[in-house]
C-alpha positions in Angstrom: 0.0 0.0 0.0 0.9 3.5 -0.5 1.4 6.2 2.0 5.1 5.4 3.3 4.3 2.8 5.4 7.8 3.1 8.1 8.2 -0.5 9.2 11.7 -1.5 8.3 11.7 -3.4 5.3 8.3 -3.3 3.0 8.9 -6.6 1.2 6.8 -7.7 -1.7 6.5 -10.6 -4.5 7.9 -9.8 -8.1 7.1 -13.0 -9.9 4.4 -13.5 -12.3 3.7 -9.0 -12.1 3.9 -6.9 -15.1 6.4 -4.1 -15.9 3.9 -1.7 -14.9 3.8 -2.8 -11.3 7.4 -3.8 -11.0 7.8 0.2 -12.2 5.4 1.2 -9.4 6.7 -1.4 -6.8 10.0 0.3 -7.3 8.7 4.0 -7.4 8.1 3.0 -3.6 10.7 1.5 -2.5 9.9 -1.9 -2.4 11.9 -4.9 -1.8 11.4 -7.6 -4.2 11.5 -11.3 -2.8 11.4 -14.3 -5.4 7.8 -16.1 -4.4 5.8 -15.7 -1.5 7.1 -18.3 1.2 10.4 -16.4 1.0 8.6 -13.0 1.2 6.1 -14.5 4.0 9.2 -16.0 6.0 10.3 -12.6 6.3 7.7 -10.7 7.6 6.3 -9.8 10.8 2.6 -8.2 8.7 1.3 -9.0 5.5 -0.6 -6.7 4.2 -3.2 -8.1 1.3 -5.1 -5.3 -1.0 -6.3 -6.9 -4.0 -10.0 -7.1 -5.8 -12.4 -8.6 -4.1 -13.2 -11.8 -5.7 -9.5 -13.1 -5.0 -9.1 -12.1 -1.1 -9.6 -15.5 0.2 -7.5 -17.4 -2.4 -4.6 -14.6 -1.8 -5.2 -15.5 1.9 -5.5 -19.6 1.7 -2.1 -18.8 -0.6 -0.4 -17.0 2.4 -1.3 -19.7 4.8 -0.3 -22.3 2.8 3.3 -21.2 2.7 3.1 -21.4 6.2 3.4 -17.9 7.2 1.9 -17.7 11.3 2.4 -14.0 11.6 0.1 -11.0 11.3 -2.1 -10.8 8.5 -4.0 -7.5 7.7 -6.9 -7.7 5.2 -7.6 -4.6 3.5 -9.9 -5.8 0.7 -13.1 -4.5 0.1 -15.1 -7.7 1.6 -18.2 -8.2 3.3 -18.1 -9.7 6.8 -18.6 -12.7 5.8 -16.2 -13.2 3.4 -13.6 -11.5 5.8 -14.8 -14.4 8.2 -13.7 -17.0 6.1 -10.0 -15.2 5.7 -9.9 -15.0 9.4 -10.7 -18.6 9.3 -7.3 -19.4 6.9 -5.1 -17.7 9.0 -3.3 -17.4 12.7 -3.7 -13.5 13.6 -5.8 -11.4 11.4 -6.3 -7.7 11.2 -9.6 -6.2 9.4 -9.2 -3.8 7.2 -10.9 -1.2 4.8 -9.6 1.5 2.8 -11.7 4.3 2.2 -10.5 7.3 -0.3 -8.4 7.2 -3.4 -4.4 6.4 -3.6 -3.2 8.3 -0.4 -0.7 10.5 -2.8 -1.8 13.8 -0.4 -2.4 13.5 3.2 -6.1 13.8 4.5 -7.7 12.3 1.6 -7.5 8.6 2.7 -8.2 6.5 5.6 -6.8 2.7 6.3 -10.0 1.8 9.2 -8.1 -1.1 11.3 -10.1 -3.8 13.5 -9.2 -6.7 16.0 -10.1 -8.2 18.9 -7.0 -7.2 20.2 -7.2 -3.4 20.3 -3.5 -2.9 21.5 -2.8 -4.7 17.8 -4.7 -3.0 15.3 -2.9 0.0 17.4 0.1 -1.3 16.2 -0.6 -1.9 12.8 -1.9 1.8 12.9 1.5 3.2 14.2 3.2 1.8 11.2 1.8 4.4 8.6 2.3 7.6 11.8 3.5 10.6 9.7 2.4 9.1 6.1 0.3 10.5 3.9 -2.3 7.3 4.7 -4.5 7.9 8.0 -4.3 5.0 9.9 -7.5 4.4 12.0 -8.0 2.0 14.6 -11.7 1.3 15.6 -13.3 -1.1 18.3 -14.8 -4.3 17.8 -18.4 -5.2 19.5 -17.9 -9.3 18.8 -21.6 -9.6 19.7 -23.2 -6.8 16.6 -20.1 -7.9 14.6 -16.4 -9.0 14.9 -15.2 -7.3 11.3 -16.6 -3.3 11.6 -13.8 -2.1 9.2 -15.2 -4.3 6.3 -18.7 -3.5 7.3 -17.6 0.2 7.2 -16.0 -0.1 3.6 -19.4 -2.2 2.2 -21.8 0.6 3.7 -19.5 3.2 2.3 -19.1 1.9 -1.3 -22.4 1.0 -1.3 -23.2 4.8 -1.8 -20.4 5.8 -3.9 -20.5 3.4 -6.1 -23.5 2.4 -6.3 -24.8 5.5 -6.9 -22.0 6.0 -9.7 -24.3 2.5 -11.5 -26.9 4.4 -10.9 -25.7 7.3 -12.4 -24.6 6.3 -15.6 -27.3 3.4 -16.0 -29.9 6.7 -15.8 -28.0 8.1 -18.6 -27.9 5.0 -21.1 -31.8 4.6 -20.7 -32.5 8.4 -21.4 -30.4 7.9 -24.5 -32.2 4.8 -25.2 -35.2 6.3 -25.2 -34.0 9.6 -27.0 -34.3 12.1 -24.2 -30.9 12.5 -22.9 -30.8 15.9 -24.1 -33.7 16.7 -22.3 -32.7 15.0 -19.6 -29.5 17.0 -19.3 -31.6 20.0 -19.3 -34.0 19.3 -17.2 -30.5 18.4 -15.0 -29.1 21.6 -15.6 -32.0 23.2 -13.9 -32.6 21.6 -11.3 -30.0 19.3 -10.5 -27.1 21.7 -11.3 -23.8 19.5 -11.5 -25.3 16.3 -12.6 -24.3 16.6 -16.1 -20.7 17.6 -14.7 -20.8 14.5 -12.2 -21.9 12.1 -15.1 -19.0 12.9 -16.9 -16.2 12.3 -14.8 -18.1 9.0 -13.3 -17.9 7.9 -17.0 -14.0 8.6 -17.2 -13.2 7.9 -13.3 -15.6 4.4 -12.5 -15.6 2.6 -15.9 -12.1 1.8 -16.5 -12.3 0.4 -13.0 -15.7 -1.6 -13.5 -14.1 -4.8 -13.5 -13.2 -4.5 -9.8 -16.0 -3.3 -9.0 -18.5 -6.1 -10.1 -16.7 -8.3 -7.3 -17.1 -5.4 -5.1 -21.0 -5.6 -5.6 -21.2 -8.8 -4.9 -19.6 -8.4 -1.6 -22.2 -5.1 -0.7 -25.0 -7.4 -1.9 -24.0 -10.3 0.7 -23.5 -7.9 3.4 -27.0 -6.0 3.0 -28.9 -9.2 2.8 -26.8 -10.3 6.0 -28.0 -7.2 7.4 -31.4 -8.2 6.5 -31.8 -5.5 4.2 -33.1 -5.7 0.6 -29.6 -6.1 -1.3 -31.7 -6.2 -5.3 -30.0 -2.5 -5.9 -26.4 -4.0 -5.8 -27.0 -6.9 -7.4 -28.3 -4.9 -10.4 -25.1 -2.5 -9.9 -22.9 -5.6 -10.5 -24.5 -6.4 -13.8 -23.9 -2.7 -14.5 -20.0 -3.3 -13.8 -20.0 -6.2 -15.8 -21.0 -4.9 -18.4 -18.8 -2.2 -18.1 -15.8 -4.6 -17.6 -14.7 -4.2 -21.2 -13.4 -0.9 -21.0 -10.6 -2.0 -18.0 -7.8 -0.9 -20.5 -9.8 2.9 -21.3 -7.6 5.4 -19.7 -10.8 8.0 -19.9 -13.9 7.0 -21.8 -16.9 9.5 -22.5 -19.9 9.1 -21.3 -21.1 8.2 -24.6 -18.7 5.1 -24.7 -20.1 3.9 -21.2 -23.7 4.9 -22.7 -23.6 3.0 -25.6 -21.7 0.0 -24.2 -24.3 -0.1 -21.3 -27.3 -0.4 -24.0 -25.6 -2.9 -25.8 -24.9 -5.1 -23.5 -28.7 -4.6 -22.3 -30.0 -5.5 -26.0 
């Protein structure tokens, strides 16, 4: 993870990674280890970020080489799911990052939970005086054991929903040949929405195919939660079908429109 993390070494695994991250990897600072049972023998905290879908098979991966350390998840998991990591593994941390790459400080938070307050203290210290704010939150085992995955599924669950939502609004006004009107009618009385379509196009779609897993994960938590979870099931179809444009740097909103009625023909 970003942010300047200050524990000693901040080891990671080169094999099988494109240039691209081996680029990035080095940007900051990271030491590259050979495979993961050398890179796990080393460490005191592994820290696992990736999409959603593969957080338990990164986490059976880790435990299979052995490593009995501290394991933070920081995936963007239900509960549930973040129960079945914490099932794989010796010590576990949960985790959820809320905000975009911390590359400025105050614009990201890393919300840390364990049973053990004093350790997801410690984890917390590690990224003191980064750019990442590190924040440690108490755990009520009886309402739920994992509050910092809960936190990131009710969070997302807004943003981006709402970004499916957004854009899904737009591809059935063009559908139906209104869109102009639509942004009009926008323009007056929801000034900004136009504005806010646009960059969702540009800023969500290119990441849609992360996203989809992501819904999933809101979906089992509301229905956990015993509320209706239909909404984010719907928003993962949306994301799928939005999964082609992964390599987009910035597509328009009429890219994401006429993908989205495409896919729905």
């Amino acid at each position: 993870m970003a942010g300047e993390c200050r524990a000693g070494r901040r080891l990671w695994v080169e094999a099988g990674r494109s240039s691209s991250t081996v680029h990035r990897a080095e940007a900051e600072g990271l030491e590259a280890m050979p495979n993961l049972a050398e890179a796990a023998s080393s460490a005191d905290l592994v820290v696992s970020i990736c999409p959603p879908d593969s957080a338990v098979e990164v986490a059976s991966a880790v435990a299979e080489v052995g490593y009995r350390g501290l394991y933070l998840d920081a995936n963007a998991i239900s509960p549930a799911t973040m129960a079945v990591v914490a099932s794989r593994l010796n010590s576990v941390v949960d985790g959820g990052v809320i905000g975009p790459p911390p590359n400025n400080p105050g614009t990201t938070r890393l919300y840390l939970a364990s049973s053990d307050r004093s350790t997801a203290d410690w984890v917390a210290e590690l990224w003191t005086g980064s750019n990442l704010g590190a924040v440690p939150i108490d755990v009520d085992d009886q309402a739920n054991p994992f509050p910092a995955s809960a936190l990131k599924m009710v969070y997302a669950a807004w943003t981006k929903g709402s970004a499916a939502l957004l854009t899904t609004v737009a591809a059935a006004a063009a559908g139906l040949g209104v869109d102009e009107k639509l942004k009009a009618e926008w323009d007056l009385s929801q000034p900004g929405l136009v504005e806010r379509a646009e960059r969702t196009a540009a800023g969500v779609a290119p990441k849609a195919w992360r996203f989809k897993g992501e819904m999933t994960e809101i979906a089992a938590t509301f229905a956990d939660a015993g509320v209706p979870d239909g909404f984010w099931r719907t928003a993962e179809e949306v994301y799928e079908q939005l999964s082609p444009l992964k390599h987009e740097r910035s597509p328009g909103l009429d890219e994401v429109i006429n993908l989205l009625i495409r896919s729905g023909r």
